[in-house]
C-alpha positions as CSV (number, residue, x, y, z in Angstrom):
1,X,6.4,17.4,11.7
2,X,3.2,15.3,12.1
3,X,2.5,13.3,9.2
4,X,-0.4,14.7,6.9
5,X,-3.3,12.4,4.9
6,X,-5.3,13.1,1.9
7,X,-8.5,10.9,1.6
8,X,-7.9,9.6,-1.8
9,X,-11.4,9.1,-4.3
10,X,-10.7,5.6,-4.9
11,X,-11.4,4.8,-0.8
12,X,-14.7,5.7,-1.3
13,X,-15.7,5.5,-5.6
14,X,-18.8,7.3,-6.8
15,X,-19.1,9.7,-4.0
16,X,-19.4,13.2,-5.2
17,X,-16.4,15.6,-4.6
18,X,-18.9,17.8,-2.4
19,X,-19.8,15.2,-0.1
20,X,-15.8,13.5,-0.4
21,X,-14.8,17.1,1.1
22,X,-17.4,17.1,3.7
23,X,-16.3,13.1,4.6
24,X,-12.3,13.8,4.4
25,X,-13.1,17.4,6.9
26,X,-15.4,15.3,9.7
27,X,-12.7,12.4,9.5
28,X,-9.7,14.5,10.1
29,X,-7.3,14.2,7.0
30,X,-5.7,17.5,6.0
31,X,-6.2,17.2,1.9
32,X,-9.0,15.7,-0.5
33,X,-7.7,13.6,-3.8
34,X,-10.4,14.1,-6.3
35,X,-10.8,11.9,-9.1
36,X,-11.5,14.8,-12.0
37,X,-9.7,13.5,-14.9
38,X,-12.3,11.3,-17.0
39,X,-11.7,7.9,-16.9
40,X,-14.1,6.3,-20.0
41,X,-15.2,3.6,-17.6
42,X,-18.5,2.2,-18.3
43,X,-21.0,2.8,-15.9
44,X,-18.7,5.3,-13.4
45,X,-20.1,7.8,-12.3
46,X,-18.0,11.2,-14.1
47,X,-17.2,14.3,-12.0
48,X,-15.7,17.2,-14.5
49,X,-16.0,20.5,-13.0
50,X,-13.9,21.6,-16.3
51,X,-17.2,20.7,-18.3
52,X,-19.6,22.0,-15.8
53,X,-19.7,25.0,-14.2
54,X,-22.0,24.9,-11.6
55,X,-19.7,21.7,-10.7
56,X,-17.1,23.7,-10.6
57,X,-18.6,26.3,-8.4
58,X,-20.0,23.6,-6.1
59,X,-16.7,22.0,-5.1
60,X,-15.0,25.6,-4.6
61,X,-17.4,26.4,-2.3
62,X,-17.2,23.1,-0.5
63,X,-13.5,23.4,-0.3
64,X,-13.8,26.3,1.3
65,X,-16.6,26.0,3.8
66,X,-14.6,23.2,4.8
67,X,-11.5,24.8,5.1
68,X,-10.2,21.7,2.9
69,X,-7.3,22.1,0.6
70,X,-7.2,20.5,-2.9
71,X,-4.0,18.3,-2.8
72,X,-4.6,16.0,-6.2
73,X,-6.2,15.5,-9.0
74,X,-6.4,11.9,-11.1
75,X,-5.9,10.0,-13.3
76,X,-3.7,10.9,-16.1
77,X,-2.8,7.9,-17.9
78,X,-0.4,6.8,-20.9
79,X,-1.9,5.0,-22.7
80,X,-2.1,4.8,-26.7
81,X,-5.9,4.9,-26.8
82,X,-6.5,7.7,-24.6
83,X,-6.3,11.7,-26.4
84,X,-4.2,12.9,-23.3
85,X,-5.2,16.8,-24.3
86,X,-8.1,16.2,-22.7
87,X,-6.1,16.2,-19.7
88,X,-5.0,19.9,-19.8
89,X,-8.7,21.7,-19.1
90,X,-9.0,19.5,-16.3
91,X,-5.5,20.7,-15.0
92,X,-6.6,23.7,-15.6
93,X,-9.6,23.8,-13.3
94,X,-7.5,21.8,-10.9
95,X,-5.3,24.7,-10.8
96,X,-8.2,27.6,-10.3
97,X,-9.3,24.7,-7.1
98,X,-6.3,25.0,-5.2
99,X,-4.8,21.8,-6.4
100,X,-0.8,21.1,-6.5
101,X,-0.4,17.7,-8.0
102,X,-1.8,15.3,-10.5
103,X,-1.2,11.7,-10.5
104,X,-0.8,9.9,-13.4
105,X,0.3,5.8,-14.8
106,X,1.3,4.3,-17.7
107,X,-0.2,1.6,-19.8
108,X,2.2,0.6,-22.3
109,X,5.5,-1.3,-22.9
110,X,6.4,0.7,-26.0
111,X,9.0,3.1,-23.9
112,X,9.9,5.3,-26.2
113,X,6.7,6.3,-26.6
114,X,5.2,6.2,-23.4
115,X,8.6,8.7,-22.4
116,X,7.9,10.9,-25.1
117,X,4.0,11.3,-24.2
118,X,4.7,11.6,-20.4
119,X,6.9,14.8,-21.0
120,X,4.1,16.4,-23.3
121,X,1.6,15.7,-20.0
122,X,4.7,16.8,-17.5
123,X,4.8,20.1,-19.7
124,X,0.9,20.5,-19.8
125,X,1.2,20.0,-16.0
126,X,3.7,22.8,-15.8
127,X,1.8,25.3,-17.2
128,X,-0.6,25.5,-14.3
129,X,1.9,25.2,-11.9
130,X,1.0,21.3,-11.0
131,X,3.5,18.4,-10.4
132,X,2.9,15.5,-12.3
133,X,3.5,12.3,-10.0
134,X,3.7,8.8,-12.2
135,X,3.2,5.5,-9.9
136,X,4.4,2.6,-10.9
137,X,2.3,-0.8,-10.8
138,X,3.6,-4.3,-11.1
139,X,0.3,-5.2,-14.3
140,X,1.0,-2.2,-15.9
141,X,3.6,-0.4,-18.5
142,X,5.8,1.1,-15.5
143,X,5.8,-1.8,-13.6
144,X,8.2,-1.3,-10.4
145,X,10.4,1.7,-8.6
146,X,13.5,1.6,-10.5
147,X,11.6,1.6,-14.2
148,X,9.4,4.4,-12.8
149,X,13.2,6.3,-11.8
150,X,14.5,5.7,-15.2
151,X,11.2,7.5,-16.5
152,X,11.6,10.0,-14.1
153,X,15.6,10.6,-15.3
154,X,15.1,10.4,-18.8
155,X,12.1,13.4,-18.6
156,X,15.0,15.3,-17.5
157,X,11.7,17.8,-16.3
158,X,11.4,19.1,-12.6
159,X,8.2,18.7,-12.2
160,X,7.8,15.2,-12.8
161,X,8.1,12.8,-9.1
162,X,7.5,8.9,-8.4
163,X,5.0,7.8,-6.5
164,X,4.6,4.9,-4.8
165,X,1.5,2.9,-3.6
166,X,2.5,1.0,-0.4
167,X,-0.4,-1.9,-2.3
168,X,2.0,-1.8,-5.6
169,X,5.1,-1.4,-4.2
170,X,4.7,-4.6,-1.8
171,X,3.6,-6.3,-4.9
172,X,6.6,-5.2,-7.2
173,X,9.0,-6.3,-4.7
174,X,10.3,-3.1,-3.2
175,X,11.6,-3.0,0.0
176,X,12.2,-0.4,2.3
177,X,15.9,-0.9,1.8
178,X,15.6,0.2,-1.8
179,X,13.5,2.9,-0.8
180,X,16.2,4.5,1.6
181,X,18.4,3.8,-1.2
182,X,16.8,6.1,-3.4
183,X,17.4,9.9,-3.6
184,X,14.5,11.5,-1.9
185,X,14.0,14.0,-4.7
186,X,12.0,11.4,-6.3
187,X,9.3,11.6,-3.7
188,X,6.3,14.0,-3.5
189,X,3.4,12.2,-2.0
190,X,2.2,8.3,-1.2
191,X,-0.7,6.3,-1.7
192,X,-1.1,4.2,1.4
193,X,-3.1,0.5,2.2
194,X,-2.8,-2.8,3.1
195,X,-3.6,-5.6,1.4
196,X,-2.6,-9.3,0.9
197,X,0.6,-10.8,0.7
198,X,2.0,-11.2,-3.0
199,X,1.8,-15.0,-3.0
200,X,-1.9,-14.6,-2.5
201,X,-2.5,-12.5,-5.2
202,X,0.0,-13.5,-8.3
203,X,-0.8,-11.3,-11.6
204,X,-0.8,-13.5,-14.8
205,X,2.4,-11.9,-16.6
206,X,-0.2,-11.6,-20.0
207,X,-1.3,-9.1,-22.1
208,X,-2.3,-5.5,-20.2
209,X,-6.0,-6.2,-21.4
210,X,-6.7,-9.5,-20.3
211,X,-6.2,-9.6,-16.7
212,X,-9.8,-8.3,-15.2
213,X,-10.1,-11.8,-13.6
214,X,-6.9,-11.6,-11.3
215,X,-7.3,-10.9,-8.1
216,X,-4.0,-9.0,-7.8
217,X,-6.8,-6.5,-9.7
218,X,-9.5,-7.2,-7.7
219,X,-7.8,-6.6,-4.4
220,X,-6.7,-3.1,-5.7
221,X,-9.9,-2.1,-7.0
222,X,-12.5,-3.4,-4.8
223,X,-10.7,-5.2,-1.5
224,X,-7.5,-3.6,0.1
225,X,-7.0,-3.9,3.9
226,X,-6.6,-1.2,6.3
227,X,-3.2,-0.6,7.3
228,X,-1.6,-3.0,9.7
229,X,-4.2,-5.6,8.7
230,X,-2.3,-6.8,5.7
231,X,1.2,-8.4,4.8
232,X,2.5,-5.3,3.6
233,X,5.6,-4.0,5.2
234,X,4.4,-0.6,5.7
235,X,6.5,0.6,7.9
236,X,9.9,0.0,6.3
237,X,8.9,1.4,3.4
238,X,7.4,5.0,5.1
239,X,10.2,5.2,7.6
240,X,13.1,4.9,4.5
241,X,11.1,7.8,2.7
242,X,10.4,11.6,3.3
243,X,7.8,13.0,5.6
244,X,5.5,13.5,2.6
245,X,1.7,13.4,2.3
246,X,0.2,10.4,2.6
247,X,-3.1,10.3,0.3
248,X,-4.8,6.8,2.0
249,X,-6.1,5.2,-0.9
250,X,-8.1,2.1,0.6
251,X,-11.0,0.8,-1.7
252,X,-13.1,-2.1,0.3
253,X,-16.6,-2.7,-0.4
254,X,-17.6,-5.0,2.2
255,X,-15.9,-2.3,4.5
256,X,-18.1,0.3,2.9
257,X,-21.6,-1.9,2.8
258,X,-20.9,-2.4,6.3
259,X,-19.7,1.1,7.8
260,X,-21.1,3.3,4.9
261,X,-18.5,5.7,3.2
262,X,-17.9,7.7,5.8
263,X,-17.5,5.4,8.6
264,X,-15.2,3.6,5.7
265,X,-13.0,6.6,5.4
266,X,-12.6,7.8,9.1
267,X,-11.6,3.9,9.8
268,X,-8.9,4.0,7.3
269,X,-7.5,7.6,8.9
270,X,-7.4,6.1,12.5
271,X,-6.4,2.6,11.6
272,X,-3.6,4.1,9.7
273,X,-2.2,6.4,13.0
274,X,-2.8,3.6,15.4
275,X,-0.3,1.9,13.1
276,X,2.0,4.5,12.2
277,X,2.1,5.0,16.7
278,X,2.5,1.2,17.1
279,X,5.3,1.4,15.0
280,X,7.2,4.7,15.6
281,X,6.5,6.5,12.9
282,X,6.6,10.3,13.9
């Protein structure tokens, strides 16, 4: 079955989800990832077709002249000083979209609680019919693949799925030997990039607020390679899991000053194939 990509929001931050659609269709990928969950970020741009209607309508329509389906919405995080029942109208509208999935992190130690709240948003999920996907980063409360498996097993919910972020996962020291190991139930989707090896890019093992200045961050946010440019080992790690979606999430702004965001976006689609040929990956 050939391998399917969703053009994540994070590859190309700030763009509306009208124009994102349009991008992701002239590019090629098979699914849009729109960021529709609000993030409290100061000075980014917001994009709530739950709290505007004419939003809402907008990115329908585009979806459909575009013949472009709705794979995720993002991002619903645990996190102590975040009111997650904001979360459920925009699942809601996610739903009435098309969407299937929502991805989600967590962004506290305290594991009792974060395991408690995560099955509240699993069960909010639920009623819309969406599956709630919880990646795992190596800076954040669920920091690597078998802590985001014991969340997963202790939700006890079967809705509820890891994800893994080819970026993270290299990061958190997961190999594609562990992957294979792993019961491919866990699996629904996969955030796919390239980016640096770990050495170059060592997060200070501090408190979860006071790492802005590591560029383990910055590379995530603002500077992740195309895939097959990087130190990743991206193709152990895709060949021990499920032909699943791949949603390329690949923010680079130099990339993006240089090609513009849709030159940005069809770059990381065909970089990404001419790897995944190079590398036999069906």
């Amino acid at each position: 079955m050939a391998r399917k990509f969703s053009l994540a929001y994070l590859t190309i931050p700030g763009t509306n989800p009208m124009d994102q659609i349009k991008i992701a269709k002239e590019a090629g990928y098979d699914y849009v990832s729109l960021r529709t969950i609000p993030m409290h970020l100061p000075g980014e741009p917001s994009f709530l077709p739950q709290d505007d209607p004419k939003l809402f309508a907008d990115i329908k329509a585009a979806l459909k002249e575009y013949d472009m389906p709705l794979m995720d919405i993002e991002l619903a995080r645990i996190r102590k000083d975040l009111d997650i029942n904001e979360y459920k109208p925009a699942f809601e509208a996610a739903a009435k979209l098309g969407a299937t999935d929502v991805l989600g992190s967590v962004w506290t130690r305290d594991r009792k609680w974060y395991t408690e709240t995560a099955g509240k948003v699993a069960d909010m999920a639920k009623e819309f019919g969406l599956m709630f996907n919880i990646e795992f980063l190596p800076w954040a409360g669920v920091r690597n693949l078998q802590e985001d498996i014991s969340l997963i097993d202790d939700l006890y919910r079967d809705n509820v799925f890891v994800m893994v972020d080819t970026l993270h996962a290299g990061r958190a020291g997961v190999t594609g030997s562990e992957l294979a190991r792993t019961p491919r139930k866990y699996f629904r989707f996969i955030h796919l990039c390239d980016g640096p090896a770990p050495e170059n890019a060592e997060c200070k093992d501090t408190v979860l607020d006071n790492i802005k200045d590591d560029l383990m961050l910055y590379t995530a946010r603002e500077a992740r390679f195309y895939v097959g440019e990087g130190d990743v080992k991206i193709a152990d790690m895709i060949k021990a899991m499920p032909n699943i979606p791949l949603s390329i999430e690949l923010p680079n702004l130099k990339e993006i000053q240089a090609r513009g965001v849709a030159g940005h976006a069809k770059q990381c689609l065909e970089t990404a194939k001419k790897y995944f040929a190079e590398n036999g990956i069906d």
